[in-house]
C-alpha positions in Angstrom: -17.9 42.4 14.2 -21.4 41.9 12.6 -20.0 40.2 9.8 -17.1 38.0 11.6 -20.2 36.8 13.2 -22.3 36.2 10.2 -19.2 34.2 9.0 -19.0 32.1 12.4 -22.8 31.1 12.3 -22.2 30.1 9.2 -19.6 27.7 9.6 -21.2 26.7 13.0 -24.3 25.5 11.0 -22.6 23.7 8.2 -20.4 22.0 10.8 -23.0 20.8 13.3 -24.7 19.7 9.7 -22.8 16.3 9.9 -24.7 15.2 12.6 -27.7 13.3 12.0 -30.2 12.1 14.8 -31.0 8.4 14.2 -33.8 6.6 14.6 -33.1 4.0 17.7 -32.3 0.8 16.6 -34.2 -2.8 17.5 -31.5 -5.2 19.6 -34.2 -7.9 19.9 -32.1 -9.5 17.3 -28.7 -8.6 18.1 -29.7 -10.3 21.5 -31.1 -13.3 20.2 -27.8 -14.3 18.2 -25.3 -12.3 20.1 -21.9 -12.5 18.5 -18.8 -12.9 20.2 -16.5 -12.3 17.1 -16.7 -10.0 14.5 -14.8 -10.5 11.1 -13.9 -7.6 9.5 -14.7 -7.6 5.1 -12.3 -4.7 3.3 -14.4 -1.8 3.2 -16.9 -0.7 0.4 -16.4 2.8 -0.8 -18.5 5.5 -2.3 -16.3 8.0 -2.5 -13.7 9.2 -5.2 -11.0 8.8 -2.5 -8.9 5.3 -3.8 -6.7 4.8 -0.6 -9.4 5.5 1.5 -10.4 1.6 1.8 -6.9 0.7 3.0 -7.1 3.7 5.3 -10.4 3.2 7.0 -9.1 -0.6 7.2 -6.6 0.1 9.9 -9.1 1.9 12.1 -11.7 -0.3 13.0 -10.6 -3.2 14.9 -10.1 -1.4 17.9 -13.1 0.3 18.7 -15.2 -3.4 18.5 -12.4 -5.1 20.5 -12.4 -2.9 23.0 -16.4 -3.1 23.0 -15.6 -7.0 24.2 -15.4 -8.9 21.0 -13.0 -11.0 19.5 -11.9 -9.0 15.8 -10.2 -11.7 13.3 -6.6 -9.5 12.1 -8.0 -7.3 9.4 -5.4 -7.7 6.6 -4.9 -11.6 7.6 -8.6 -11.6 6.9 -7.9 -9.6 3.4 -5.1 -11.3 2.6 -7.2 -14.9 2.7 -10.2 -13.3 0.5 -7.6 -12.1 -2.0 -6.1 -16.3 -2.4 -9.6 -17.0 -2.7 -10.1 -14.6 -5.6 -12.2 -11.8 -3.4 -10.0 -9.2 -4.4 -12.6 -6.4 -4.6 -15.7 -5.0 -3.2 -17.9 -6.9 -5.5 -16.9 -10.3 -5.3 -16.7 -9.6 -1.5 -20.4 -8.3 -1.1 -21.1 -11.5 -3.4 -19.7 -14.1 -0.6 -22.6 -15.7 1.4 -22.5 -15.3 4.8 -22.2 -18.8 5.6 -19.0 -19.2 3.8 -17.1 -16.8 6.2 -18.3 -18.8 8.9 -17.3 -22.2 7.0 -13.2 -20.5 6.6 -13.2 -18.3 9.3 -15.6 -19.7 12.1 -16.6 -16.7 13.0 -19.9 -15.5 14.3 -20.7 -12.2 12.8 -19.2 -10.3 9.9 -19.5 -6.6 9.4 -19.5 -4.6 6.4 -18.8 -1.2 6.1 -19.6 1.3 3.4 -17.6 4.7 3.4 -19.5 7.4 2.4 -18.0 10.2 3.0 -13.7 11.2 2.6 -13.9 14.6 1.5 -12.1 18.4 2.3 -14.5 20.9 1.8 -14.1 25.0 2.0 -16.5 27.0 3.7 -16.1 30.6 3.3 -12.1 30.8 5.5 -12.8 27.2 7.6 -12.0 24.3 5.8 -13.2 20.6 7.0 -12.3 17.0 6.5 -15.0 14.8 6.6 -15.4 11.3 6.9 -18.5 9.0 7.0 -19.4 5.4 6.7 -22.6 2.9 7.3 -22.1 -0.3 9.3 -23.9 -3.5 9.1 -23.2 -6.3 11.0 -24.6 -9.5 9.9 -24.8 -12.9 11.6 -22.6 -15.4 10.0 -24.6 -18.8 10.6 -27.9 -16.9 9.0 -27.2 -14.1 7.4 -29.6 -11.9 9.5 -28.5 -8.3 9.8 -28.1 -7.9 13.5 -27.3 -3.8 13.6 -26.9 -1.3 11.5 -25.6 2.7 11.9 -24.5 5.9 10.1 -21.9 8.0 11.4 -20.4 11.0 9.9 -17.3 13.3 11.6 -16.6 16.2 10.7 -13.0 18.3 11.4 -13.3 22.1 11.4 -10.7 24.1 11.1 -12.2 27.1 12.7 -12.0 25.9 16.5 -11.4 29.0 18.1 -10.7 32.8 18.1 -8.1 35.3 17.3 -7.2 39.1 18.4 -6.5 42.0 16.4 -10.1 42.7 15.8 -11.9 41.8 12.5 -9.3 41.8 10.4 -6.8 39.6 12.9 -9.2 37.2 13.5 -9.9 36.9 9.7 -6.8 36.3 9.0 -6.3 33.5 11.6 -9.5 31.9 10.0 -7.4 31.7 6.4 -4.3 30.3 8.0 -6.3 27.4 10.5 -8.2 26.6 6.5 -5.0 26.3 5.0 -3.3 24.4 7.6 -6.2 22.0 8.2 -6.6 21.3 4.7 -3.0 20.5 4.1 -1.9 19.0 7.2 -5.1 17.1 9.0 -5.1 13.4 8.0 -8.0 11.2 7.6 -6.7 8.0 10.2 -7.6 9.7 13.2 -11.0 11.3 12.1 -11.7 7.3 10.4 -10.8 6.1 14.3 -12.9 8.8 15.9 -15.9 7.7 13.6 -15.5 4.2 14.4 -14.9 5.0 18.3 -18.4 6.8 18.6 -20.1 4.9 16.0 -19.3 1.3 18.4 -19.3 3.1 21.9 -22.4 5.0 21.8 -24.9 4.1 24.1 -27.9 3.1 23.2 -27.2 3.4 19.4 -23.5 1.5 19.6 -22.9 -2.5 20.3 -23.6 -3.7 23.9 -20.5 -4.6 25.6 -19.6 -8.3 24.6 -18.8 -11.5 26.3 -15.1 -10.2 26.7 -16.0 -6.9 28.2 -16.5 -6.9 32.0 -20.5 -5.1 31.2 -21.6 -7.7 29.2 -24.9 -8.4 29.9 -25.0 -5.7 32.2 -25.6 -2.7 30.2 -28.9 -4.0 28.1 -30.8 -1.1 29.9 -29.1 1.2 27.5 -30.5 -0.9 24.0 -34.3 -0.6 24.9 
């Protein structure tokens, strides 16, 4: 058992590895501006992964709406930038803020950089990982009003098997195989943004269409 347990630490380390304390964030800003829309830019990405823009894309809206703001229709938004010749992310990051608020009236735009879209092996676990940094920036100014990290992780060794050593080895190999095979990035890309917007203290306050707004400020000190 000694060495099923060397394995287990093992994995348990690299897993937990994916989370990163951060320092806490200033809302002095946020709270001087305070959006109540957000427009949504197609996603930067870092990664080797090509669909993973068009992925991540259709998992962010609803973790900031449901945080009370107003998200403009992602790929109505995309769909725009590509008539007006924004058709990747360079020309994107090149708009000026004020011009999204000039088309699109909104008050806040946030940009998102994915970072991480990866399956990695560790010795008979295998994990999908996702990650991405956030920036939301105020449209009238361009002032960055918050910025985060967050990174998920999806381990395929989440729990135990019998038949001894050699049993629960075995399980170990199948749950790798099966994760890496079967496990798709969309709901790991959701989960990221979910915790990424609804953390407290480190998240977005609630906005002016949720029923805390301007009640949970206590949390962003």
């Amino acid at each position: 058992m000694r060495l099923f347990s060397s394995i287990v630490a093992l994995c348990t380390v690299l897993y937990l590895s994916g989370c990163v304390t951060q320092p806490k964030p200033d809302y002095s800003t946020f709270f001087d501006h305070q959006p109540h829309s957000i427009l949504v830019v197609p996603p930067a990405n870092k990664t080797t992964a090509v669909d993973a823009p068009a992925v991540f894309l259709t998992t962010v809206s609803a973790a900031f709406a449901e945080r009370g703001y107003y998200v403009f229709p992602v790929f109505l938004v995309q769909d725009i930038l590509n008539d007006l010749g924004a058709t990747d992310e360079g020309t994107v990051a090149a708009i000026p803020p004020g011009k999204f608020k000039e088309v699109f009236g909104t008050d806040s735009i946030l940009y998102v950089t994915i970072t991480d879209w990866t399956t990695s092996y560790v010795v008979l676990a295998s994990n999908i990982i996702v990650g991405a940094e956030y920036r939301l920036v105020d449209a009238a100014t361009g002032t960055v009003l918050w910025t985060a990290k967050q990174k998920v992780v999806h381990n395929s060794n989440q729990g135990g098997g019998g038949g001894g050593l050699i049993g629960a080895l075995v399980v170990a190999a199948v749950k790798a195989a099966v994760t890496a095979t079967t496990v798709q990035y969309r709901p790991i890309a959701l989960q990221a943004n979910t915790i990424v917007a609804k953390r407290s203290g480190y998240g977005l306050p609630a906005g002016p269409y949720h029923p805390e707004f301007q009640k949970d400020r206590e949390q962003f000190k």
